[in-house]
Backbone as a printed PyTorch tensor [residue, N CA C, xyz], in Angstrom:
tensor([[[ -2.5370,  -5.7910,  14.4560],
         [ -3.0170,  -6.0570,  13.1110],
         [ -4.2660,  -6.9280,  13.2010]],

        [[ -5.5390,  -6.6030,  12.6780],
         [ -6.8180,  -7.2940,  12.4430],
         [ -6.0140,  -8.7440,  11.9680]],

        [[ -7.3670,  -9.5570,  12.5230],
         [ -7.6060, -11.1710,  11.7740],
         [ -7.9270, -10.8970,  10.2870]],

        [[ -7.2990, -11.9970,   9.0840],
         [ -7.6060, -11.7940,   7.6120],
         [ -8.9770, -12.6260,   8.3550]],

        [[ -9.5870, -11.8620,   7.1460],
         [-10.8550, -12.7700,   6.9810],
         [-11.3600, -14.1630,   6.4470]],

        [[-11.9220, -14.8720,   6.8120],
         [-11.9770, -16.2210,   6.3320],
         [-12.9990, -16.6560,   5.5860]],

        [[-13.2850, -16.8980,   4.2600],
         [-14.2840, -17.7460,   3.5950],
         [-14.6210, -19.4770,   4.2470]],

        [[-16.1640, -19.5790,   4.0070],
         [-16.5540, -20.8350,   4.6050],
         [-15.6570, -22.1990,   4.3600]],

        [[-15.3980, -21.5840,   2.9510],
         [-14.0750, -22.4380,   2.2290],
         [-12.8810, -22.9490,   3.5090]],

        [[-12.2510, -21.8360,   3.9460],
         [-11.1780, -21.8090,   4.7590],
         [-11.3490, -22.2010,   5.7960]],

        [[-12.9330, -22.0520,   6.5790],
         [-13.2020, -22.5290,   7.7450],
         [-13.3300, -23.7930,   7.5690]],

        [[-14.1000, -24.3170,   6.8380],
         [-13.8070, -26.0720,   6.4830],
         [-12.8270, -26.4010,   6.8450]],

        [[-11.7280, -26.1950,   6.3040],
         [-10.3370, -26.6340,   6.3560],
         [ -9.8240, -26.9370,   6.9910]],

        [[ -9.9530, -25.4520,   8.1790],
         [ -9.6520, -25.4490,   9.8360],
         [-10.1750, -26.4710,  10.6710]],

        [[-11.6690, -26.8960,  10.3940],
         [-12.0820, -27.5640,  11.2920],
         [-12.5700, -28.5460,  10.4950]],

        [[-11.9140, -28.9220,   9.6300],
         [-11.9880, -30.4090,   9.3100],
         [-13.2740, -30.9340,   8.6730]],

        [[-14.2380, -30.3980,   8.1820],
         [-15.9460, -30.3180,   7.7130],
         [-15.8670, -29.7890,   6.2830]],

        [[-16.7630, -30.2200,   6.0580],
         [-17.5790, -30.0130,   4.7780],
         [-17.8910, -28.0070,   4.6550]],

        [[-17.4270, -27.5740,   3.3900],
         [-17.7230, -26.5450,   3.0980],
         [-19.3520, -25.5720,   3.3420]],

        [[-20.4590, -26.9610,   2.9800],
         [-21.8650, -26.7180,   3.4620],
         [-21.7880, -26.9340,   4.5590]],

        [[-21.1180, -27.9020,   5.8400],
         [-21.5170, -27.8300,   7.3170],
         [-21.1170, -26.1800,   7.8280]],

        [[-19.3580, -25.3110,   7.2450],
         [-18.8140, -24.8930,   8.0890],
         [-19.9600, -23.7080,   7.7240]],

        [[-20.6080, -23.5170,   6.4220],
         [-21.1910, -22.4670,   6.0150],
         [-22.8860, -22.9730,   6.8600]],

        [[-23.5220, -24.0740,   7.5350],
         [-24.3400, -23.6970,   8.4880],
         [-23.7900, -23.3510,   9.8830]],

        [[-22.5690, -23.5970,   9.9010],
         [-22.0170, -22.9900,  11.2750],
         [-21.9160, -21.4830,  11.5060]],

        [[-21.7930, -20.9940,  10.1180],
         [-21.3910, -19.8140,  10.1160],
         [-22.8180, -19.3320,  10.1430]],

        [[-23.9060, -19.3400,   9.1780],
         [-25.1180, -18.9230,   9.4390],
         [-26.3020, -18.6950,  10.4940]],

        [[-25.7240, -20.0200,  11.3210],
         [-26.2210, -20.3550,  12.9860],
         [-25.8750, -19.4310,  13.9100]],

        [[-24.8720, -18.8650,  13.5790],
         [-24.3390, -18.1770,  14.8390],
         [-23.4090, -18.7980,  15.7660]],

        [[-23.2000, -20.4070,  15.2660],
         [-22.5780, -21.2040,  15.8780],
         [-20.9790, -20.5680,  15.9870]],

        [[-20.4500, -20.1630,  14.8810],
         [-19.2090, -19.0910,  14.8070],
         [-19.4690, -17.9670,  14.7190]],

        [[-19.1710, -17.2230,  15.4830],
         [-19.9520, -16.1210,  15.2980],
         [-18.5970, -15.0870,  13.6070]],

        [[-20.1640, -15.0090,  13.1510],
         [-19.4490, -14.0470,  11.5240],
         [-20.4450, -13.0500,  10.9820]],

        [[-19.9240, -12.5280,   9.9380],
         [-20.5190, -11.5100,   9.3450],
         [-20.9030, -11.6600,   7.8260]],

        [[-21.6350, -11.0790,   7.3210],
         [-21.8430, -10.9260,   5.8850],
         [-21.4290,  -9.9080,   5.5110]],

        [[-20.9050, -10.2560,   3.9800],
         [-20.0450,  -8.8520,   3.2090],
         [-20.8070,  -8.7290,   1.7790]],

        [[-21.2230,  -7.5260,   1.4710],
         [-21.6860,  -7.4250,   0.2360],
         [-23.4860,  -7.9180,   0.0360]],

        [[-23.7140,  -8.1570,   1.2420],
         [-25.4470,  -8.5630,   2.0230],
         [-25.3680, -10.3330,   1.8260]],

        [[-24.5200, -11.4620,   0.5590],
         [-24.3200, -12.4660,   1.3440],
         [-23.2390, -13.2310,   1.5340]],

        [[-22.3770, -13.0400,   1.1980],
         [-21.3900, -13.9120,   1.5140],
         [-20.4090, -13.6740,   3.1680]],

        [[-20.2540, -14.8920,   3.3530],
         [-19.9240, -14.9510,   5.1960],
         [-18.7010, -14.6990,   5.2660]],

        [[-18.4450, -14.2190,   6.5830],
         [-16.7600, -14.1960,   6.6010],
         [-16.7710, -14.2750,   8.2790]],

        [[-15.7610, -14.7260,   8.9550],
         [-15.2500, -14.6790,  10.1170],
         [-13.5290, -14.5510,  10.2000]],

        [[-13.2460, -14.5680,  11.4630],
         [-11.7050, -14.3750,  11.7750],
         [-11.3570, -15.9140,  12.1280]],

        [[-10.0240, -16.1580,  12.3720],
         [ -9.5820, -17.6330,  12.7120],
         [ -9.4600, -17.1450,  13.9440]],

        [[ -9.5780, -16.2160,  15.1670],
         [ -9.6480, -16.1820,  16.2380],
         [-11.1100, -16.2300,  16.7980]],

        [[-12.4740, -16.0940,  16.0300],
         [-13.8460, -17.2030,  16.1920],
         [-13.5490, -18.1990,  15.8200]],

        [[-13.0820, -18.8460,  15.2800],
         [-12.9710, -20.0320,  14.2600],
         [-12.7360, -20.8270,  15.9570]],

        [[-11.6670, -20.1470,  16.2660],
         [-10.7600, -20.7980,  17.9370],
         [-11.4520, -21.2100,  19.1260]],

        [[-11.9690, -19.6190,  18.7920],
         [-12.9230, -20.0660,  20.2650],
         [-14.1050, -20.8000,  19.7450]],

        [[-14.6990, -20.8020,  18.8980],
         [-15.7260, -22.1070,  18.5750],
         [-14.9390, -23.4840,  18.8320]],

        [[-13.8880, -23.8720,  18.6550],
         [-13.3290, -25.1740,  18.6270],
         [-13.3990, -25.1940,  20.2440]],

        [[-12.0760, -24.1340,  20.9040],
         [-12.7160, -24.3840,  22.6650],
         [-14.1390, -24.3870,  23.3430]],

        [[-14.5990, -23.9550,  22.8790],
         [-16.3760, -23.8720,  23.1780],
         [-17.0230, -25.3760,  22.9410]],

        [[-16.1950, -25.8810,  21.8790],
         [-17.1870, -27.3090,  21.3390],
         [-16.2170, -28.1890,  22.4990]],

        [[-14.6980, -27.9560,  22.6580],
         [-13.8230, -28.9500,  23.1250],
         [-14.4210, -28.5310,  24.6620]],

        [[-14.7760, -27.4750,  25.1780],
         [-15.3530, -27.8040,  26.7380],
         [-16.6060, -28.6120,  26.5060]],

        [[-17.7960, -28.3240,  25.8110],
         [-18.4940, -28.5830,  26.0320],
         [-18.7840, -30.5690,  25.9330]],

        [[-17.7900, -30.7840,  25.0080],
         [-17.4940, -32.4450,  24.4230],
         [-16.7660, -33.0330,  25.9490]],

        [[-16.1450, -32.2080,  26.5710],
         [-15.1340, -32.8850,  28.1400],
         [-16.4700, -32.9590,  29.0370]],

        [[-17.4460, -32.0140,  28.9860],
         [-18.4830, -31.7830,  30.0450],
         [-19.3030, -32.6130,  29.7980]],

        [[-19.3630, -33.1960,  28.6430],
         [-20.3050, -34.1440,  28.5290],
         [-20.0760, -35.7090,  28.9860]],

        [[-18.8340, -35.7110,  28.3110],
         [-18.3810, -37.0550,  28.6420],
         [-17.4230, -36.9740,  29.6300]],

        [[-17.6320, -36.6720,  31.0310],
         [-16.6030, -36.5490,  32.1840],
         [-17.1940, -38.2790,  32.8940]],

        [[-15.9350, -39.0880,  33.4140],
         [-16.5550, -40.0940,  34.0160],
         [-16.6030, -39.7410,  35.2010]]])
């Protein structure tokens, strides 16, 4: 069964941000998503995931002592 789709709304939620941050995340490419209807964004909560592991390696790699 496909991922439901997620409004920027919902991605906020998930990751704890502001409705305008999750919606430049989504526009960046930073999550990777799609547009429906030419603008409104949508992604799956399985990008939503791997954006969080992507940020959580990259936050350990930074700060490794």
């Amino acid at each position: 069964m496909p991922d439901q789709c997620l409004s920027p709304k919902e991605v906020a939620t998930l990751l704890g941000v502001s409705e305008r941050t999750a919606t430049r995340l989504l526009c960046s490419g930073a999550v990777e998503a799609f547009k429906v209807r030419g603008k409104l964004w949508r992604t799956t909560a399985a990008k939503v995931a791997a954006y969080q592991q992507r940020e959580f390696a990259r936050y350990r790699i930074g700060n490794a002592a």
